[in-house]
N, C-alpha and C positions, 0 to 999 in steps of 0.2 A: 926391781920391785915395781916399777911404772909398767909394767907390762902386765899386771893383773887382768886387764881384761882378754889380752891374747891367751894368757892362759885358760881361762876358763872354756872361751872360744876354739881351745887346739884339744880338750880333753886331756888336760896335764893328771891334773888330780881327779878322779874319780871316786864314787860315793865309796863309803864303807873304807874302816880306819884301817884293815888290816892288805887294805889292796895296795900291787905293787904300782909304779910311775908306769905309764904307757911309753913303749918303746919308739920313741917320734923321736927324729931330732928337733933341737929346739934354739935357742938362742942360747950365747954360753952366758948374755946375763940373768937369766933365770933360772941358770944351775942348781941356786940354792933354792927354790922351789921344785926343784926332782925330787930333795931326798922325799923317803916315805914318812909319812905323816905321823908315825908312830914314832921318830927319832924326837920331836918335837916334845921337852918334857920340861920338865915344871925350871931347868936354867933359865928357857926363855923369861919367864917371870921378871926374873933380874934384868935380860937384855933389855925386857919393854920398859923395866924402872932406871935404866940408865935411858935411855935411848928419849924418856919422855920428853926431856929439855931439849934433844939438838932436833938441829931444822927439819932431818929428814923421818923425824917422827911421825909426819901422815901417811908416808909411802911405805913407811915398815905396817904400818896400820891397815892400810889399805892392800896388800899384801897378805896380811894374814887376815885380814878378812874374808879372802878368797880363797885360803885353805879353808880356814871355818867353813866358809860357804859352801867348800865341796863335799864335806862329810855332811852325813844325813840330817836335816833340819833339824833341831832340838829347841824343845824351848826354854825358857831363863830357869825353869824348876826342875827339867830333867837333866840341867847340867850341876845346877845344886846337890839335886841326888850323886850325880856320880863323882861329883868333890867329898859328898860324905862318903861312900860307899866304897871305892876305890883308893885306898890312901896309897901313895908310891907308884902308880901305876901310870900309861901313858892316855887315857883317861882323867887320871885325878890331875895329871898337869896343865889339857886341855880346856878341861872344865875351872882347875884355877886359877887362869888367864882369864876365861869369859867371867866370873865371880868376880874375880879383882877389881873391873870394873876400869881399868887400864884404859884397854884398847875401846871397849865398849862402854862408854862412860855412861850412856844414854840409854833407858830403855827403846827408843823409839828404832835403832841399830837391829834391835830382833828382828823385825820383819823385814828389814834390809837382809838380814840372813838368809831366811825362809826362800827370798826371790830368789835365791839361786845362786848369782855372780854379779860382780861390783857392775855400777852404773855405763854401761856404754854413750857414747856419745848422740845415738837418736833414743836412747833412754833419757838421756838429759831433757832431749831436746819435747820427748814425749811428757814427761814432770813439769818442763814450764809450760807446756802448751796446757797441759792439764788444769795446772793452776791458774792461767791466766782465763780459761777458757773459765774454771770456776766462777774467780774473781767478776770476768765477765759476763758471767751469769748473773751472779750478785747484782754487780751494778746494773745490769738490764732491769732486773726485776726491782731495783730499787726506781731506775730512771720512767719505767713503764707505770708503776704505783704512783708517782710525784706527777706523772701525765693526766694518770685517771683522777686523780684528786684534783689535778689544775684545770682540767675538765668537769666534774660536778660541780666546784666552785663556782667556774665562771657560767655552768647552767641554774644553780642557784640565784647569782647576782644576776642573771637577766633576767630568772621569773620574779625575784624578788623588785628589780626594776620595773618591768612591766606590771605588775599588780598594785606599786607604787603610782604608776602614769595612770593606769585604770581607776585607780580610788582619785586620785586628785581631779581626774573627768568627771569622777558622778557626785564627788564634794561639789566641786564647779556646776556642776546642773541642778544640785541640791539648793544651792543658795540662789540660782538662777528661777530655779522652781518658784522657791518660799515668795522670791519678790514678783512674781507675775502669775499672770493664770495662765497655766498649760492646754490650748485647745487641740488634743490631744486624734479627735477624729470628728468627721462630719456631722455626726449628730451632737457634738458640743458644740460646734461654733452655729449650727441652727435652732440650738436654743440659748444658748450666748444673743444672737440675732434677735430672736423673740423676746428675751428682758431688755433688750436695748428701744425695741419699740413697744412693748407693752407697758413694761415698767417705768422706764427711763423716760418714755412719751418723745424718742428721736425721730425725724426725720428718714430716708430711704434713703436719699444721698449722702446726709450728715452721717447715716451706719456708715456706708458705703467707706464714705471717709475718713471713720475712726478706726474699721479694720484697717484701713491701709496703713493706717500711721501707726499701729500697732502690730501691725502682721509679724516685727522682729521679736519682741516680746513674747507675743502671744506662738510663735509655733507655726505659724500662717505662711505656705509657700506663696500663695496669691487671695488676696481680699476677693469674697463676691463682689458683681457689680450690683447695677441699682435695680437694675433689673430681675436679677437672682431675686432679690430682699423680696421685692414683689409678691413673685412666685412665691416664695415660703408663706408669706403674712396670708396669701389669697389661698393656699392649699389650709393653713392654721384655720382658717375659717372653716373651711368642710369639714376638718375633722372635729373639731368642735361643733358643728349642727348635727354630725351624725352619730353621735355619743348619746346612746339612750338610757345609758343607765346614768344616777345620782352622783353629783360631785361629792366631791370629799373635803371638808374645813380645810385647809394649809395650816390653820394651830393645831384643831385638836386631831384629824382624821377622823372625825365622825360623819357620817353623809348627811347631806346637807338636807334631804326630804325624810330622813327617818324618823322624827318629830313632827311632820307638816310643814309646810312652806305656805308664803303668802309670796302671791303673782302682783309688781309694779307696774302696772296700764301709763302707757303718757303717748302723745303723736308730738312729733315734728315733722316741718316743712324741708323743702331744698328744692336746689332745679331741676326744672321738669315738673309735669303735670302732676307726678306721685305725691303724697302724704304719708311720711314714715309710722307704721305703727312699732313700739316694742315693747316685748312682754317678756319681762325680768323675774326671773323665783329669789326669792330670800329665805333664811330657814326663820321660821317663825321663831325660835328658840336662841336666837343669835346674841343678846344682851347675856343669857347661859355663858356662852363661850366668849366673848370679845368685848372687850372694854371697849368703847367707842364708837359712834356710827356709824352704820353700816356704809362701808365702800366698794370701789368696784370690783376689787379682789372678793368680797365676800357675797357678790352676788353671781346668776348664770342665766345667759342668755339662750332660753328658751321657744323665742321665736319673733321673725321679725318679716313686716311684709310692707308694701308700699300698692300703694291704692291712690285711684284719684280722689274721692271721699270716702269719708267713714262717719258713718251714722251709730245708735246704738244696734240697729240691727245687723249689719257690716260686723260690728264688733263682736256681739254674741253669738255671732256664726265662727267668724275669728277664734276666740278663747273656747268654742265647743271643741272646734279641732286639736287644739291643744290640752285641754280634758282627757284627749280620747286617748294622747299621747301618754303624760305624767300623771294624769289622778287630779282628782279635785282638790285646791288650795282648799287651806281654812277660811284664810280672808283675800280681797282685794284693796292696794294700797295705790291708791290716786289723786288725781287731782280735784279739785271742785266740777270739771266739766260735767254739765248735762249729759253728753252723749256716752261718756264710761259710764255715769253714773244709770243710765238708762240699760246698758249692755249688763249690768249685775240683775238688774230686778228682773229682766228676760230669762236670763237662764235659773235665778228662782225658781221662776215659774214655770221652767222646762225640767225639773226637779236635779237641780244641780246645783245647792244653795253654798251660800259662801258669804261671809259677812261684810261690811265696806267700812274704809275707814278712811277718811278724808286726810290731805295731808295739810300739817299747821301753817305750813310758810302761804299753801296757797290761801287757805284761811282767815290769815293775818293780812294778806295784799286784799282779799276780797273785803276784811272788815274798813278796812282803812279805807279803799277806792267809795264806798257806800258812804261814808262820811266827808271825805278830803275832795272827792273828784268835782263835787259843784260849790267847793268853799268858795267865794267870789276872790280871794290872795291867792286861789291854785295856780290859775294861769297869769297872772303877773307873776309868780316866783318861776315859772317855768323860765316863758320868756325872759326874763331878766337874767335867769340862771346861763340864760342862749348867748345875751349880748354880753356881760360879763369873760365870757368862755372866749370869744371873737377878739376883744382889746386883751383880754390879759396873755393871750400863747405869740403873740406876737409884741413882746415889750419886753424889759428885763425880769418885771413879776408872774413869767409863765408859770416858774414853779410853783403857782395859788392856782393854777387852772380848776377847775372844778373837775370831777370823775364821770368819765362817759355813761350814761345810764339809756340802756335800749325804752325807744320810744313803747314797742308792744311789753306787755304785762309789766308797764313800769312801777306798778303800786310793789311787784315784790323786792325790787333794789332800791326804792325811794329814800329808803334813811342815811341810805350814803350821802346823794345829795343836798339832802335835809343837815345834815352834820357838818358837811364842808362849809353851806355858807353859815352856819351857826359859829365853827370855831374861824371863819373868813371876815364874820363880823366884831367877833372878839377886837382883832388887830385897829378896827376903827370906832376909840369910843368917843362919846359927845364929847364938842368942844370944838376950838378953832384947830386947825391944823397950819402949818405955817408951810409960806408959799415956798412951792419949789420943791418941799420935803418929800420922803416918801409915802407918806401917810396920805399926801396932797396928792398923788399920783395915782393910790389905790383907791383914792373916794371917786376919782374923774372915773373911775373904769367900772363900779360898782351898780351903775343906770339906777334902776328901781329896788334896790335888793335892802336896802335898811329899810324900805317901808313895809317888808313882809315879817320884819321882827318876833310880831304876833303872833303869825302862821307857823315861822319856826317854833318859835316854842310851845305850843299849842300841839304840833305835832309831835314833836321830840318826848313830851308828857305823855302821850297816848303810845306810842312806839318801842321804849327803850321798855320797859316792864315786857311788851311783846317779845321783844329778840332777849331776854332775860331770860323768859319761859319758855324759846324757843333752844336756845344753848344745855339747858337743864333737859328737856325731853329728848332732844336730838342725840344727847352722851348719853341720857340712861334710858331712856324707852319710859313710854308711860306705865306705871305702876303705881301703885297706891302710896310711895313714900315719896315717890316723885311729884306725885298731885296732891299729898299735903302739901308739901313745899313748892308748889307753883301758887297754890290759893294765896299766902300772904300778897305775892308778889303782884297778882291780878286786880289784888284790889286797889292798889296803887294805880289804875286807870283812872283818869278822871272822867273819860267819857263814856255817858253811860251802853252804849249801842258797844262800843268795841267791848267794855267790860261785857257786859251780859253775855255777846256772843261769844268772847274767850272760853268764859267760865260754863257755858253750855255742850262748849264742844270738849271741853275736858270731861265731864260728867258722861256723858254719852259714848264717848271712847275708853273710858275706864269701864263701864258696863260691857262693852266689846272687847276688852282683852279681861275680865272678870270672865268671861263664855270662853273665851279660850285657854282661860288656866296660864295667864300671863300676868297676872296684879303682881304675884312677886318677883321673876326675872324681867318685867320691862316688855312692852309692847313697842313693835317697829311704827312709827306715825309721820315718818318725811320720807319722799318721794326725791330726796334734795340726789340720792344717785342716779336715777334715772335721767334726772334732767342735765347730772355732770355726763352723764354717758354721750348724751346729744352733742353738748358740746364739743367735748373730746374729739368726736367721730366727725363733728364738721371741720375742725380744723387740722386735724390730725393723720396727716397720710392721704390728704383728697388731691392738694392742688387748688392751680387757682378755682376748676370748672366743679362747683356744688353740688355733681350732680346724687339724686335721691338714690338711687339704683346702687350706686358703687359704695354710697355711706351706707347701707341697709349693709351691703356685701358686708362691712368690716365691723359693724357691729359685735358682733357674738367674738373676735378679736381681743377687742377692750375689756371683755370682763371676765372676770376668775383671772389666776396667777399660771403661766406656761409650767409646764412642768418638762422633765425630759423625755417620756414617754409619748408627749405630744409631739416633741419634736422626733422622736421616732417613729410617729403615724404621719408627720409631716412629710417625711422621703420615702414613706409607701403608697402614698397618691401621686398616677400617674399622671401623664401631659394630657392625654385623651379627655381624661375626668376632669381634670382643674379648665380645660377650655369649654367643655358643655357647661360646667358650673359658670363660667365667667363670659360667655358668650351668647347667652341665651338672652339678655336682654344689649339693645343700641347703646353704647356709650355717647354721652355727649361731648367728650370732648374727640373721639373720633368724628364724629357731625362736623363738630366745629373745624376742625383740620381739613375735612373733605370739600368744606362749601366754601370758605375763605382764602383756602391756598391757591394757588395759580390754575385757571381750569376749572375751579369749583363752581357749581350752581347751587340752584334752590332745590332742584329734583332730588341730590343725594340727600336730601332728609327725608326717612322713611313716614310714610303718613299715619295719622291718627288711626289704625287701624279697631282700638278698644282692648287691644291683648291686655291683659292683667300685668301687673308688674311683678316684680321681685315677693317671694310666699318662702319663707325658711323655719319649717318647726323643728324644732331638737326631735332626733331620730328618727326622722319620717323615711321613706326610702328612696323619694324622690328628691329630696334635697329642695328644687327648684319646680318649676312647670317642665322644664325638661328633665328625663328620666336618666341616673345613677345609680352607682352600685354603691349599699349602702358598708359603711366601714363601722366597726364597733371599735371600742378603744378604752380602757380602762384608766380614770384619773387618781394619781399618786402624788401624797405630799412630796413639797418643792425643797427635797434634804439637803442639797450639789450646787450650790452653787457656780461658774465660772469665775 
C-alpha cells in the first residue's frame, strides 16, 4: 500500500471505472491494487470500519485514495448523487465509502482528489516551500509596515523636535526683545543716535561709549566711532535747513504755520570775529495745543547767520530774506534791544508789517537794572557777595557758597543771589554768638553782607510778585484770564517805577494778542527758548574752542524732535555735500592745531579778508555762501521709538 505514488506514476489505474489494469508488471506487493476497480464494493465499507483502529489505518487510506484518485474527479455531491441513485451497484459502493466519511473525514481531502495522485516527495517539498514562502510573505509585509511606521515616527519626533528647538529660539529672542531695544538696521541706530544727542543732550564720545556698552543688548555688531556721530549730527543739520515745507506738532500733527507763526529774534556772541544771529518760528497758536511753555521741541529753526555786527538794518535785510522764504509772521518775539526793535519798524515801512512783542523776563531785568543798578547798597552787596564766595568754597561751610551769577545782563538772574544771601542771613540772627561755634565762623566769613539787609529786602519786595507774574504768563500765555490774575499780584509792588511799568506792559501786549485773536488761547511773551537754545548750542557738542561758525552750524540741530524719516535723509547726504556744507568756512580749532603744533607759525592763520560768515535759511538752495543741491524732506510725528 506504501507504494501509492509509484502506482499512480506507473499508470496502474487508469481513469474511467470500467477500464481494465494495464498490463505492466509490477511489484507483487501491489497485487492488490491490479484488481479492477469495479471489484471494490460496498465489503470494503466494513474493512475500512474494522481496519480504522489498527496502526496501518493511513496506508490503507492513502491507498485508496489513489484509486479514488484514479477514476475521474467527482465532487462531494456527484458522489451523493450516485449513493442515491445506484443502490447495490459498484458505484453505490464507491460513493459510500467517500459519503461515510471514513476515509475522507475532511472536506479539505476533495481537492486532494481532484490533483490527481497522493503527494510525492517534491510535492511535499513544493507545500512547504509554498507555505513558508506564504508565511514569508506575511511576515515581510508585516516587518516592512512596522519599518515604515518606525520610520514616519521617528520623522515625526524630529520635526516635532526641531519646531520645539525653533519656538524655544524665538520665545528666547521674544523675552530678549521685550527687555531691550532691537536696533534692527542702520537708520534706527541713526536715529537712536540723534535722541541720544538731541534729546538726551550726550556728548559724541559719551554716545560713542554707550553704544559700545550696549552693542550686546542692542543687536550692535560694532558701535560707530566718534567720528561717525559727527558726521550724522553735521549732515542732521542740512537736512533740516533744506526742509522748505512746515513742520508738524509731535502732539498733535498739525503744521506748525497753518495758523501763523511768530519769528524769535535774539544775537549771541562766541569766538571769532562773528555775532550769531537766530531766527526761531513758533506756531502762534501753540498755548491751543501744549500745555506749558513753549520749548525746543516745539519750535524750528528757520535761519541762522553769523556777522561781524548787526545793526537794525543788517537785521531787516536779514528777516527780508527770510519773508521771501516762509511768509510773513504775525508777530515778532524779542528782546528789549534797540537794534531788533529798530529791524521791525524798517520792514513796516517796507510794507511787511508784523506786530512786536517784548519779552517779560528781559522786561523785568530792565525795570529792576533802572531802579537797583545806582542804589548806593548795589555794589557793596555785590562785592561782599565776591568776598563771601572766596572764604566760604574753601572751608568746611562751602556748601553756603553763593550761585554763580554771569556778570553781563545780570539784572535777569539777580534774584537768585538776592535769595541766597537773604535765606544765608537767616542762619545769623542778632545776638552774641559763642566763640569758636559755628555760627562764629560763618559771621567771620560774611565781610559786609548783614549791612545790606535793607537792599535785600527792599528787593525781594519789588521781585518775587515779578517772577510770580512771570511763572503764570510763561505756562499760560497772555490772555485775558491770565492778566486778570496777574493785576492782583502787581500790585503787591511796592515800587512805584517797576509797578507802573509791569502793569503797562501787560495792557499793551494784551491789545497785541487782542489783534491777533489770542486773548483766549494765550499769547507766546518769553523769548526764555531762544536764549536756552544759545546756551545749549555753546556748550553742547562744541568743545573746548567756542568757535561762532560751528555753533551757527548746529543750531537748527537743537530744535524740533528727530524723527526717523530724518534719519533717513540723514544717509542720503552725501560726503561731497556734508564737506562743501562744512568746509566752506576756517575752523578755529583747525588754526589752532596748525600754528601751535610743532612747525606752526603765525602765517597759517588765514587773514582778515571780510568774507561774510556762516548765512543758513530754511530751504534756500544754497544752504551756505557756497553752492548745494537742495534736498526736500518731509517731517513726520516721532510714533517709534528705540
Amino acid at each position: 500500500m506504501s507504494q501509492h505514488i509509484h502506482w499512480s506514476q506507473q499508470g496502474v489505474f487508469t481513469s474511467g471505472a470500467l477500464s481494465s489494469p494495464q498490463k505492466r508488471q509490477t511489484s507483487p506487493g501491489i497485487g492488490f491494487a491490479s484488481i479492477r476497480s469495479y471489484v471494490i464494493d460496498a465489503s470494503l465499507s466494513c474493512i475500512a470500519v474494522y481496519l480504522r483502529g489498527c496502526a496501518c489505518f493511513p496506508a490503507i487510506s492513502f491507498a485508496y485514495r489513489a484509486i479514488v484518485a484514479s477514476q475521474r474527479p467527482r465532487s462531494r455531491d456527484q458522489y451523493r448523487e450516485e449513493f442515491r441513485r445506484y443502490p447495490g451497484t459498484r458505484q453505490h459502493s464507491a460513493a459510500s465509502i467517500y459519503c461515510s466519511g471514513i476515509l475522507f473525514p475532511e472536506p479539505e481531502y476533495e481537492e486532494l482528489c481532484r490533483a490527481g495522485s497522493a503527494m510525492s516527495t517534491y510535492k511535499k517539498m513544493k507545500t512547504k516551500r509554498d507555505k513558508w514562502k506564504s508565511k514569508a510573505l506575511a511576515r515581510g509585509r508585516r516587518l516592512r509596515y512596522q519599518i515604515r511606521e518606525t520610520r514616519r515616527v521617528k520623522r515625526d519626533r524630529n520635526r516635532y523636535k526641531k519646531a520645539w528647538r525653533d519656538s524655544k529660539r524665538e520665545l528666547e529672542a521674544l523675552k530678549r526683545q521685550n527687555k531691550t531695544l532691537s536696533v534692527c538696521d542702520k537708520t534706527s541706530l541713526v536715529f537712536l543716535t540723534l535722541q541720544l544727542f538731541v534729546v538726551a543732550r550726550i556728548g559724541f564720545r559719551a554716545i560713542s561709549r554707550i553704544l559700545a556698552v550696549m552693542a550686546p543688548r542692542l543687536g550692535l555688531a560694532k558701535a560707530p566711532c566718534t567720528q561717525t556721530i559727527i558726521n550724522w549730527v553735521s549732515r542732521f543739520a542740512i537736512v533740516r535747513m533744506k526742509d522748505d515745507r512746515p513742520p508738524v506738532a509731535v502732539q498733535t500733527g498739525i503744521p506748525l504755520f497753518s495758523n501763523g507763526f511768530i519769528l524769535m529774534l535774539d544775537a549771541s556772541i562766541g569766538l571769532g570775529k562773528g555775532k550769531i544771529m537766530a531766527v526761531l518760528a513758533l506756531d502762534a497758536n501753540h498755548y491751543s495745543f501744549n500745555k506749558g511753555a513753549p520749548s525746543l521741541q516745539d519750535v524750528k529753526c528757520v535761519a541762522v547767520s553769523v556777522a561781524g555786527t548787526w545793526t537794525g538794518e543788517t537785521i531787516a535785510v536779514f528777516l527780508q530774506k527770510i519773508i521771501a522764504r516762509i511768509g510773513n509772521p504775525v508777530a515778532y518775539l524779542k528782546d528789549g534791544g534797540t537794534d531788533l526793535g529798530k529791524a521791525v519798524r524798517l520792514l513796516n515801512e517796507k510794507g511787511l508789517p508784523g506786530l512786536s512783542i517784548d519779552d517779560i523776563s528781559h522786561l523785568a531785568a530792565n525795570l529792576l537794572k533802572h531802579e537797583y543798578q545806582r542804589h548806593p547798597m548795589f555794589e557793596v552787596f555785590i562785592r561782599a557777595c565776591g568776598k563771601v564766595s572766596k572764604m566760604l568754597k574753601q572751608s568746611f561751610l562751602a556748601c553756603l557758597a553763593p550761585p554763580k551769577v554771569s556778570t553781563k545782563a545780570r539784572f535777569m538772574n539777580l534774584h537768585r543771589l538776592v535769595k541766597w544771601a537773604a535765606r544765608l542771613l537767616e542762619h545769623s540772627p542778632r545776638g552774641r554768638a559763642a566763640k569758636g561755634s559755628k555760627l562764629q565762623k560763618l559771621r567771620d566769613r560774611l565781610d559786609q553782607l548783614p549791612q545790606c539787609r535793607q537792599f535785600i529786602k527792599d528787593f525781594l519786595r519789588d521781585v518775587e510778585p515779578i517772577l510770580d507774574c512771570q511763572k503764570i504768563l510763561k505756562t499760560k500765555g497772555l490772555s485775558q484770564a491770565s492778566f486778570d490774575e496777574c493785576l492782583p499780584i502787581v500790585d503787591r509792588i511796592p515800587n512805584s517805577y517797576v509797578h507802573s511799568g509791569l502793569r503797562d506792559w501787560l495792557e499793551n501786549n494784551l491789545l497785541v494778542a487782542q489783534t491777533l485773536g489770542l486773548q483766549e488761547t494765550g499769547m507766546p511773551i518769553s523769548s526764555d527758548t531762544i536764549e536756552s537754545l544759545f546756551g545749549v548750542a555753546k556748550i553742547h557738542g562744541t568743545g573746548e574752542t567756542k568757535d561762532a561758525d560751528r555753533i551757527a552750524q548746529r543750531i537748527p540741530v537743537l530744535c524740533g524732535a528727530p524723527t526717523r524719516q530724518d534719519a533717513e535723509n540723514v544717509l542720503r547726504i552725501t560726503v561731497a555735500e556734508q564737506h562743501a556744507w562744512s568746509c566752506s568756512t576756517p575752523s578755529l580749532t583747525k588754526q589752532r592745531r596748525d600754528v601751535l603744533s610743532d612747525g606752526g607759525c603765525l602765517e597759517n592763520i588765514p587773514a582778515d579778508d571780510g568774507n561774510q560768515g556762516v548765512e543758513i535759511i530754511v530751504g534756500s538752495k544754497s544752504g551756505q555762501n557756497t553752492g548745494s543741491t537742495p534736498l526736500r524732506s518731509t517731517c513726520y510725528n516721532n510714533d517709534s521709538e528705540p
